[in-house]
N, C-alpha and C positions, 0 to 999 in steps of 0.2 A: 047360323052355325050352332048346330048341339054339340053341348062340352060331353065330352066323357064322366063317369061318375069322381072320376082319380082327378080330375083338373076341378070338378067343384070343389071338392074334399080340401083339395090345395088350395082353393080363392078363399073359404071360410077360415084354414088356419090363417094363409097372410091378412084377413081383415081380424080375426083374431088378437095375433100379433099387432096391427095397428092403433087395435084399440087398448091391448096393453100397452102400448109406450105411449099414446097419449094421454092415457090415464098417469102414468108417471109423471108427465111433464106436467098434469094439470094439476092433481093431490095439492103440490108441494102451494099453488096459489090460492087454492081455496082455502087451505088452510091458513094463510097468511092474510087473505080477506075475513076467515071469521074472527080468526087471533086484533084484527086494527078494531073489529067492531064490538067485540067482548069484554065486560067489566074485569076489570083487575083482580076481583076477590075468584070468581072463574079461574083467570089463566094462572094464577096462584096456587090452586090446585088439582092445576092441568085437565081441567073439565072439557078445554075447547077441543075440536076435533076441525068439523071440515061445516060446521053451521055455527054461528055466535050465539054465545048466549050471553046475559045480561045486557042486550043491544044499547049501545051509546054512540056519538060522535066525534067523544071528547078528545080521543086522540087526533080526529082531523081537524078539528078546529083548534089544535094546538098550534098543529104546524103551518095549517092558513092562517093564524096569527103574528106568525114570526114573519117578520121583513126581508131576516137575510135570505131564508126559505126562497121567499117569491122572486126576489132579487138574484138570487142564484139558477134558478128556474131558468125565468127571462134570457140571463146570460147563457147557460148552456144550450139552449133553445137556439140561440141568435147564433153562436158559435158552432154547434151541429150542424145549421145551414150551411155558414160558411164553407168551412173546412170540408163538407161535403160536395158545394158546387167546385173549390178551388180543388179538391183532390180527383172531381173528376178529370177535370180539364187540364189538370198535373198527366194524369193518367193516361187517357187521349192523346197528349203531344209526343208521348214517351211510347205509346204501343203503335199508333199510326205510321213512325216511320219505318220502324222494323218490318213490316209487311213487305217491302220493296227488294226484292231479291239486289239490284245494281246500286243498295248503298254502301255507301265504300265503310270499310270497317263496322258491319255491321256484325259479325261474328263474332268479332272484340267484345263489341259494345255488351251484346245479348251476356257474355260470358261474364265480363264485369256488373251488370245487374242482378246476376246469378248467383254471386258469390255473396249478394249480399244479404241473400234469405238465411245464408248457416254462419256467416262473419259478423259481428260489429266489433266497436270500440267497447261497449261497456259503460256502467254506472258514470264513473267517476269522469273519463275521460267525455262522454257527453255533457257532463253538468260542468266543465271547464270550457268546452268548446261553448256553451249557451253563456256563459257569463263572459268570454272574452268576446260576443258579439254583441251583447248588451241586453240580453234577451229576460236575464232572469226578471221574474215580477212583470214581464211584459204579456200581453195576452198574447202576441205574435208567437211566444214561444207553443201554446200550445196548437200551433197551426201549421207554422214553415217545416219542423223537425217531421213530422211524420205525415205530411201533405200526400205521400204516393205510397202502395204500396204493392212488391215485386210481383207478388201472388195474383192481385188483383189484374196489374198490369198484363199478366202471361195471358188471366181468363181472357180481358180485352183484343189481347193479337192475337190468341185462337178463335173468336168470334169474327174479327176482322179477316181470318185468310178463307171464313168460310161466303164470305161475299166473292160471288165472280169477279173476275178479273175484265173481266169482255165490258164489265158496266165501267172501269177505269177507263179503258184502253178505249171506250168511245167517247170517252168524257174529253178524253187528252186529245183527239183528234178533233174534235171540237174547237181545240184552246183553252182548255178551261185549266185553270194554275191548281198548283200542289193543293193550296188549302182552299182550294173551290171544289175540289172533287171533295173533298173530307168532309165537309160542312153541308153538301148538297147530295153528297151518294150515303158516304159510309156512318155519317152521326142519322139520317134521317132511317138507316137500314138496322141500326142497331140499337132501339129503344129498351128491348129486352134484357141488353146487357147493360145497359146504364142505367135500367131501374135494379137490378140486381147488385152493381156497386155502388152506387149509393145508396140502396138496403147495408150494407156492408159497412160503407166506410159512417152515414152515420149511427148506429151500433157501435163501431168499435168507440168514434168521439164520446155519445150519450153515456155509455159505460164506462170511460176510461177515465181517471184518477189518479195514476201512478207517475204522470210526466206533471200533471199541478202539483201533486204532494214534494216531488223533488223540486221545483223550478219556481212556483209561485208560493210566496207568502204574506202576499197583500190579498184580505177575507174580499174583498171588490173584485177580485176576481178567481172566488172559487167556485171550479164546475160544481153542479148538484150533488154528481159523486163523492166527493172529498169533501164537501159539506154534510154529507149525511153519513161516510167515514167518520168525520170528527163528533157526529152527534151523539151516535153509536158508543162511539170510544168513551165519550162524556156521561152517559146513560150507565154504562156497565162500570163506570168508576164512581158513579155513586153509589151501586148496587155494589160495589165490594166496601165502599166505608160502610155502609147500612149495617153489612152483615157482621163488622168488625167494632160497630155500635159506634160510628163516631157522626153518625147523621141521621136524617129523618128520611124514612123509606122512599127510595128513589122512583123515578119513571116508572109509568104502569110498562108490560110487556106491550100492550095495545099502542104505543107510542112509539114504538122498538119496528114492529107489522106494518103499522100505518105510514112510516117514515119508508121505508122499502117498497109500499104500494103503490107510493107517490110517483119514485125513481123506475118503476117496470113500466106501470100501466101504459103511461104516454108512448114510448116507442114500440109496445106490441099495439097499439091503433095501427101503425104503420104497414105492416104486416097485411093483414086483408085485401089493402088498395094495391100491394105489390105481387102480390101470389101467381097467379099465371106468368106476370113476367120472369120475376124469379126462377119459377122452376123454367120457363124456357131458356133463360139466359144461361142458366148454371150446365145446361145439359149441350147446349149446342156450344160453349166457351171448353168444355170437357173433352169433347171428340173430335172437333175440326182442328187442326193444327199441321 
């Protein structure tokens, strides 16, 4: 098929435009890859741009030095899995039965899930509900509290109502039980959408830090984020006695880069292996319902 000369004109701006917003999203890490690998006297008078100059290692080798580092690593690592398989299968139990037009109060149910994407309790009253369950300083707190969530759920059941019905309904003729059809039709049918939420859910665990900062204050179990939260916080507080002369010139900036490089890199690996499913799961969870 020959395009018209007005629909090329049109594929050249949208790859245009593609490539200005990927250049957006990339800028911001090259420069923070040349900023980890650039001498301090450089980023002191702002020389770096998007290639290092004075090439060093010393800021990585700071932070593969430190113990808590690697030890924090490891746990978020261990706990991203987690909280990703159990949030699937949170997920699953939660959107699998909604599909069934003859469950009784299922109308309720959808509506009371519903309410809870614009409602909560709030700060305070969550941090009393975690400590009158024994949770605070527990690792469990950062796992049971936000195991599922509504959004993800909804992609789930509009992906699940876009599976025939005819492949149930011979399943059940069959004999085969509630969670035999699930496990054998509808989890084998929907890999797209379960590589897609757990791209999701672990993203939001690997990034999240604001439920340890509230709930955990034993350093054994701080995710990476809040560990590098507090490094950060510890880094620019030397950089303000420095400037107020009450100490010796603090953290190179390269240390500042390098610590943030740590914290992105690993979970955009992830990204690549997931891509076709992704974009199929998010598009066909979007329109089937």
């Amino acid at each position: 098929m020959i395009k018209s000369k007005s629909a090329k004109v049109g594929d050249w701006i949208f790859v245009l435009i593609c490539i200005l917003v990927s250049a957006i999203c990339l800028l911001p890490m090259l420069n923070l890859l040349a900023r980890s690998l650039s001498g301090s006297d450089f980023l002191i008078r702002r020389e770096v741009y998007l290639w290092p100059k004075g090439l060093n290692f010393e800021a990585y080798t700071t932070v593969l030095s430190d113990m808590k580092y690697i030890r924090s690593f490891v746990f978020t690592a261990i706990l991203t899995v987690v909280c990703t398989i159990f949030s699937l299968v949170m997920t699953t139990l939660c959107a699998y039965p909604l599909i069934f037009e003859n469950l009784k109060g299922r109308n309720i149910i959808n509506i009371f899930i519903t309410i809870t994407m614009f409602f909560n309790a709030g700060t305070i009253p969550n941090y009393l509900l975690m400590k009158a369950l024994g949770l605070i300083n527990n690792p469990l707190v950062l796992v049971i509290p936000y195991c599922m969530s509504v959004y993800n759920m909804i992609i789930m059941r509009s992906f699940f109502y876009g599976i025939p019905d005819s492949l149930r309904e011979s399943a059940e003729i069959d004999g085969a039980s509630f969670f035999k059809i699930m496990t054998s039709i509808y989890i084998p049918l929907s890999k797209p959408v379960f590589a897609t939420l757990a791209l999701f859910y672990a993203v939001g665990r690997w990034n999240g830090y604001s439920d340890a900062l509230m709930f955990i204050n034993d350093s054994n179990y701080y995710p990476l984020q809040l560990l590098l939260y507090n490094i950060l916080n510890n880094i620019n507080q030397v950089e303000v006695a420095t400037q107020e002369g009450f100490s010796a010139p603090g953290l190179s900036e390269s240390l500042k880069a390098a610590i943030v490089m740590f914290s992105t890199v690993p979970i955009l690996l992830i990204y690549p292996g997931l891509q076709k499913y992704f974009i199929h799961g998010v598009t066909m969870g979007a329109v089937k319902e």
